[in-house]
N, C-alpha and C positions, 0 to 999 in steps of 0.2 A: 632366286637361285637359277640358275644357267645350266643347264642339261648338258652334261657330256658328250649325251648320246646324238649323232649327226645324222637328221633325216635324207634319204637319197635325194636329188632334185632332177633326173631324170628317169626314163626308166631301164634306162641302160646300167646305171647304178644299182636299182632295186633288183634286178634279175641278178648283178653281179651278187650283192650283198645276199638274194635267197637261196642262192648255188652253195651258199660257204655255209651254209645255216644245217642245225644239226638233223638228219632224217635217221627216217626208223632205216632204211635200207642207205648204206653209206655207199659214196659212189667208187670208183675205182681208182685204190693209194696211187699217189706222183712221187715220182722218188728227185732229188735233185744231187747231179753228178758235179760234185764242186773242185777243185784243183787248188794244192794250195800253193804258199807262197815261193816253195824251192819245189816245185815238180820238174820229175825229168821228163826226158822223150817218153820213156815207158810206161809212165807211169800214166801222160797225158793218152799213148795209145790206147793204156786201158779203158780211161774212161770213157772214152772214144765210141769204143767197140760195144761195152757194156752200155752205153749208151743207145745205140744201133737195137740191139738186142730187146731192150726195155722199151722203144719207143713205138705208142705216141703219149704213153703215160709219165715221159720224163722231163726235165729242163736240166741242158747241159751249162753248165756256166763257165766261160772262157776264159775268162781276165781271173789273174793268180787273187788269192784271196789267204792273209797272213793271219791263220788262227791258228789254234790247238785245240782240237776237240777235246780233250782229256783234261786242259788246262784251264780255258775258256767257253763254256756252251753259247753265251749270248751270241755270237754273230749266227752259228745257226740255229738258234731258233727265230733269229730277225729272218733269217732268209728263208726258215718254213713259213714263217707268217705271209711273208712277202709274195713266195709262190704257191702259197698252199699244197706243200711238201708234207707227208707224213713220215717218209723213206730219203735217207740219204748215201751216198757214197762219196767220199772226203779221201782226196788222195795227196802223197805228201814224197820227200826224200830225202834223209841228208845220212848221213856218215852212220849214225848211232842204228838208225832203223830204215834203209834202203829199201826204194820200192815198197812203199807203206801204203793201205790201205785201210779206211776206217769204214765201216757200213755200222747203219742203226737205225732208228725208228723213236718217231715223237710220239706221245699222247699228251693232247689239250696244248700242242706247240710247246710241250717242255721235252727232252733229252728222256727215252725211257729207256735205252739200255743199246750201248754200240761196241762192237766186238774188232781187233782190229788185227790185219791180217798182212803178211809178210809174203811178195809175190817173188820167186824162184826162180820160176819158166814161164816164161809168157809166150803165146803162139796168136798172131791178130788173125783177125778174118782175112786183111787180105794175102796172107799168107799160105792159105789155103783154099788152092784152085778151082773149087766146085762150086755148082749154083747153093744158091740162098736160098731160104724162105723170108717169103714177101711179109714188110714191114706191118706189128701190128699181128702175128702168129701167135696164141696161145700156146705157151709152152708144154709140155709132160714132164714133172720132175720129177726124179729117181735117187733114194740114198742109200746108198751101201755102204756097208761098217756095221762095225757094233757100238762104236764110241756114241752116233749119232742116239743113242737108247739107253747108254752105261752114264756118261759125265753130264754132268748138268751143263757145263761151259758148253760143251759140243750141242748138246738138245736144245739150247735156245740158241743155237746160230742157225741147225735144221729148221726151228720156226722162224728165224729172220729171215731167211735166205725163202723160204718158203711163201711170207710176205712181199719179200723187194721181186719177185720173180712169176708170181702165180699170174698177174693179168686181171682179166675184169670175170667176172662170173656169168657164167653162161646157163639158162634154160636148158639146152637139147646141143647134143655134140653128134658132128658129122665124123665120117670116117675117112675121108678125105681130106677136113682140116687140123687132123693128128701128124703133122708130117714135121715138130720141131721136139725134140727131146732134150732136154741137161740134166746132165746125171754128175754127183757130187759123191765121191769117194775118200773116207774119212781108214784112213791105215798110215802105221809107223809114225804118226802125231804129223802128219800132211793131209791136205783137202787139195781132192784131185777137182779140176770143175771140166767137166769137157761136154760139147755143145754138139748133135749128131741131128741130120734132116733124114727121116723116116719115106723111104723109097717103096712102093706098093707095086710088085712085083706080081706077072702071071705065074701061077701054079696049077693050074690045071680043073680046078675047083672052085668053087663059090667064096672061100678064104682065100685072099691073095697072100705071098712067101711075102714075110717083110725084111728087108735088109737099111742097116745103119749105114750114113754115109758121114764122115766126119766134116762139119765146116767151118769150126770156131766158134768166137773164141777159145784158146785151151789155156785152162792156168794152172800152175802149181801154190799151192797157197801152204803158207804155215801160222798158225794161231800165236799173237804177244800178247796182249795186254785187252783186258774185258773191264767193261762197266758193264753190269749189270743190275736192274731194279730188283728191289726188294720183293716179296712173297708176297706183303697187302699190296703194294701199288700195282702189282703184275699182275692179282685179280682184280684188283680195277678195273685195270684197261679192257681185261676179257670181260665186264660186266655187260650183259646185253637188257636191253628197254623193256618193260612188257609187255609190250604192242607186236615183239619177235616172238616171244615165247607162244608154243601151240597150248589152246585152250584144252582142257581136260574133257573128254566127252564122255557124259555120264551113261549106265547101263550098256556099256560096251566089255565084253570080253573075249580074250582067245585061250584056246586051247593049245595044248603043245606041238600040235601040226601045222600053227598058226593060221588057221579055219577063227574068220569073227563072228561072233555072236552080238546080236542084239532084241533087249526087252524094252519090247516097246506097250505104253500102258494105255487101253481104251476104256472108254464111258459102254457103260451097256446101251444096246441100240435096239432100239423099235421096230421089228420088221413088220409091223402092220402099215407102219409110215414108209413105209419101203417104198420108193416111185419106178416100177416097172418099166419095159421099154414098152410101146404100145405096138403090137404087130397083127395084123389082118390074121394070120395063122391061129393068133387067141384069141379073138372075137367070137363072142356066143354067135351060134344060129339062129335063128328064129324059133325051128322046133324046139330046141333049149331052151328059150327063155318060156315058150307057152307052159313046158312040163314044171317048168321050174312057180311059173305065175298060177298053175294052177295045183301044186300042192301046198302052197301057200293060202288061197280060197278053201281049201278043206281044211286046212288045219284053224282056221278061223272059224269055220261053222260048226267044227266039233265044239272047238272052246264055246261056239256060244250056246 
């Protein structure tokens, strides 16, 4: 029998192949920004920009590409395999649905649920005049609405969009690398997206005044047509290993002030074994030990 399975033969292979291999800590989602086969100007600037905005965790893809996501998944899941894509953005145009936008997200390289969005206003970055934040900026995302909490269509676009967007995860946050914000406005059945660089201003105090500066991208979006995964496969995908989950620590409790307690259980101990520290200050005398050696000689000649 002939094995499927094809050993690396350098080790520029084996590092590639142990990159893709599943960990307990998974690395930081690649979204890939595809263009399809009738894209407009507008459509390509979007991706452009949102491109810009996501990178260095994205691959933008140039050359038109004649699919239908809703109709056909197989090309992309060839091409999350291909680029190790868990996030996409698929943009499209023709007459029926103008300025079309597809965004979603794989598990295990299959299609788990992509939401697709109709853009209105479009405003690029270089359309507005202001400095940037430097490429590679951890975002702050912001949702307001109630829809985002009320509709289920709306709550899992808030988790996509929260996914295609979040970045890598970080340890410890500086206060000076909080300076890119997008805030996503869900009212009158529109998603506002507008993208503001966070300006640390003196005020006269230890807390600096913070003022928003607008730089792009800004979009007007409005939600058509949802795939969306099922209940079990959508708690699938949230299933975490057990090597994540915190272990239980036993004889730990808190009270309602949140003060911990701990019972901790000992062996009863010997202080006759006890090993003293030896210091000059506790050392017998001499005159000591004489009175001591000779109530011991009396107490011996009484007995005898």
């Amino acid at each position: 029998l002939i094995s499927c399975y094809r050993r690396p033969k350098t080790k520029r292979a084996k590092r590639f192949l142990e990159k893709r291999e599943p960990k307990l800590n998974e690395n930081t989602k690649n979204a890939m920004l595809i263009k399809g086969g009738n894209a407009n100007l507008t459509v390509t600037e979007v991706l452009k920009d949102i491109y810009a905005v996501k990178k260095p965790f994205a691959v933008l893809y140039k050359r038109k590409n004649i699919t239908r996501p809703f109709e056909d998944q197989t090309s992309l899941e060839f091409f999350s395999k291909k680029s190790d894509c868990s996030l996409f953005l698929f943009g499209s145009h023709n007459k029926k649905r103008p300025n079309n936008l597809i965004i979603g997200r794989m598990f295990d390289y299959h299609v788990l649920d992509m939401i697709e969005l109709g853009v209105e206003k479009f405003v690029a970055l270089k359309d507005i005049k202001n400095s940037k934040c430097p490429e590679g900026t951890k975002p702050m995302l912001i949702f307001a609405g109630d829809m985002f909490d009320v509709n289920e269509e709306y709550r899992r676009l808030k988790s996509l969009l929260i996914d295609f967007f979040r970045g890598p995860t970080v340890p410890n946050i500086r206060l000076a690398g909080l300076e890119y914000v997008l805030h996503f406005t869900a009212v009158d059945g529109k998603i506002y997206m507008r993208s503001y660089k966070v300006l640390l201003k003196k005020s006269g105090c230890k807390i600096p005044r913070i003022e928003l500066e607008e730089m792009g991208p800004s979009l007007d979006l409005v939600m058509r047509r949802t795939h969306l995964a099922s209940d079990d496969l959508y708690k699938l995908s949230l299933k975490q290993p057990k090597g994540l989950k915190p272990k239980k620590k036993k004889n730990i409790s808190h009270d309602a002030l949140g003060t911990t307690y701990g019972r901790i259980h000992m062996q009863k101990q010997d202080l006759s074994k006890l090993q003293t520290r030896k210091m000059k200050g506790l050392k017998k005398r001499p005159a000591e030990k004489s009175a001591q050696d000779g109530g011991a000689t009396r107490k011996k000649s009484k007995s005898a």
